[in-house]
Steps between C-alpha positions, in 0.01 A plus 500: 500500500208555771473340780250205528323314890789440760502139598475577853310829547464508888906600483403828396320520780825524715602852314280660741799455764723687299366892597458335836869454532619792320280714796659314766831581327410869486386508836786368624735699335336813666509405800848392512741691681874498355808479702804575438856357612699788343614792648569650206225434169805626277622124556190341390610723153832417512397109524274497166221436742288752434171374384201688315107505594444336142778252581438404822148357350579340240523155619173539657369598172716221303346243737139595459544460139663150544156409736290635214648328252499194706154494575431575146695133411320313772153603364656349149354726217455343191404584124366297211743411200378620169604323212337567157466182341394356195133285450300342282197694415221290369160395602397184414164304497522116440204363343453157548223221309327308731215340298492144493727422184805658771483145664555311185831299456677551168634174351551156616781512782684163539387522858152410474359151535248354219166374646151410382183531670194346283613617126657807577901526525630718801857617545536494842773773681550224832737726661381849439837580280352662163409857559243654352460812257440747801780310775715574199370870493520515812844425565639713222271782617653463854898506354385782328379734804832408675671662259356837481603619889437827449156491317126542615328173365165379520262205380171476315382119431178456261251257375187570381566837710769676649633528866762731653712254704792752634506848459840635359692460765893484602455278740558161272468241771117537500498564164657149447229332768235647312644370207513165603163466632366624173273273383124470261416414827576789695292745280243264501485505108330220229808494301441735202759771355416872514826651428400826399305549846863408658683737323229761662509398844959494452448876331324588753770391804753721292253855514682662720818322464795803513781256322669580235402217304170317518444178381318155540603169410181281383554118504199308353484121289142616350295713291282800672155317498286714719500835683391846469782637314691418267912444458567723221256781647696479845806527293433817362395629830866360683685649195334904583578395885853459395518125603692239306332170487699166466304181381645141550263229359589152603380155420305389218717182416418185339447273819298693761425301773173584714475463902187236571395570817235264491803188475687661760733697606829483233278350220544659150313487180642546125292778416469627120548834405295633219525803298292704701631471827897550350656804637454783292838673499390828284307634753830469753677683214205737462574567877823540496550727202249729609669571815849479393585167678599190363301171430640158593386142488647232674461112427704342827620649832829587350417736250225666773796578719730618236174783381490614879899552526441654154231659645693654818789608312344727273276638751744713741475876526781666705398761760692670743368483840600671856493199743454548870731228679319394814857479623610773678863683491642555881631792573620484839870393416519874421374682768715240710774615286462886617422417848867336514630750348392772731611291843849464290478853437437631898812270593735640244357845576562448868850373488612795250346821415290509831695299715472591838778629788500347834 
């Protein structure tokens, strides 16, 4: 155990009186001239009053220690409290769509209204209720990071081209607000799908990542369309870095329903899916299997939560950590404990082995 800051320093301060008094004591004592009411020292022997140099100064001696000690408890020393404790050890980039297909609505929700404008039928959300593909992301995402305390997360959102949103970070409160501000908008993107230059910009966030485990967690409802690189390529590349990558393809239902913004806020437009635009789930496989991760697809919110919980639970890895309490341990009680001690010990001193004769 070492000692650690005193509470209240400036006490210490007041051990510079000590030597002052013990020089008055020693001054005193040699200029002091002793009398004696005995005509005879023999009775002084007689009476068990005969007292030593080394005895006669040990109270003095007893009660500078007990001021010592005392000053020592006012000033309050303190040390940390070490605990070794165990952590999770993983470092973690979420990857999340934003092209334009993330704001489609998947199937007809009892909720929305049926209107016409001209010849074209609108299902119209009135009160804002049915979320779309990336609120339901979103919110997923978000129930995700509060479950992994004690890991360094970050966020990469891509279109047509990448952006790092948050760096890895433990600090998941602004992890979340970026999250939810995390829009096509917001990178300022036409609403294309360049996966593979995603995965590039999320490797690169975990280059000098010193977890244990590395891994990223890409969340996408379409096909890489553009971009420099390509998914499988990246792959390889994650796989030599040591970096696991998860893929979660969502979507691609019978009903999709389009936002038209041009009818107004709400307004939604059955929207037909052809073969070429279907999500292509062997290149998430590809992905995954490359990297040693796992591939997932998800048709409704339910099954998107269950693949994160899946998803958390298989991705722990245990380290032992020192950790630092920013609480501190007092330590005065103890140094109050010997200054008592010491005053008790002058008074039993005084009243028995160097009690004193009239």
């Amino acid at each position: 155990m070492s000692f650690l800051p005193f509470a209240n320093p400036l006490w210490l301060l007041s051990l510079l009186i000590i030597p002052v008094i013990i020089y008055l004591y020693v001054k005193d004592k040699f200029k002091r001239k002793i009398y004696l009411r005995f005509s005879n020292i023999k009775l002084i022997k007689t009476a068990g009053g005969e007292v030593s140099k080394i005895k006669r100064h040990l109270p003095f001696v007893l009660q500078m220690i007990a001021l010592f000690f005392l000053i020592i408890a006012l000033s309050r020393p303190q040390h940390d409290v070490r605990t070794f404790i165990d952590v999770e050890g993983v470092d973690i980039i979420l990857l999340l769509d934003l092209s334009r297909s993330m704001k489609f609505v998947d199937g007809i929700n009892p909720n929305f209204e049926h209107t016409t404008q001209g010849n074209r039928l609108y299902y119209y959300d009135k009160y804002d209720t049915v979320p779309s593909r990336l609120q339901i992301a979103k919110k997923v995402i978000r129930d995700f990071i509060n479950k992994r305390t004690n890991d360094q997360l970050g966020l990469v959102g891509f279109a047509e081209f990448p952006i790092a949103l948050c760096p890895p970070t433990l600090d998941h409160n602004i992890l979340i607000e970026y999250l939810e501000s995390a829009s096509l908008e917001k990178i300022g993107a036409l609403g294309d799908t360049a996966i593979g230059d995603g995965m590039g910009v999320a490797l690169n966030g975990l280059k000098h990542s010193k977890a244990n485990s590395k891994l990223i967690i890409l969340l996408t409802d379409g096909n890489s369309n553009t971009g420099e690189k390509g998914p499988v390529e990246v792959a390889k590349i994650a796989a030599k870095m040591g970096v696991k990558i998860y893929t979660i393809g969502i979507g691609d239902i019978k009903d999709v329903l389009e936002p038209d913004e041009t009818a107004g806020k709400g307004f939604y437009v059955l929207r037909p899916v052809n073969h070429g635009e279907r999500l292509d789930t062997s290149i998430l496989k590809k992905i995954s299997e490359i990297t040693g991760g796992r591939s997932y697809v998800a048709k409704n919110p339910q099954e998107l939560e269950e693949i994160y919980e899946e998803i958390n639970q298989l991705e722990k890895y245990k380290i032992t950590l020192e950790d630092i309490q920013t609480l501190k341990e007092e330590l005065f009680p103890y140094f109050l404990l010997i200054t008592l001690l010491m005053i008790l010990s002058v008074y039993i001193l005084e009243f028995t082995w160097l009690r004193r004769i009239p």
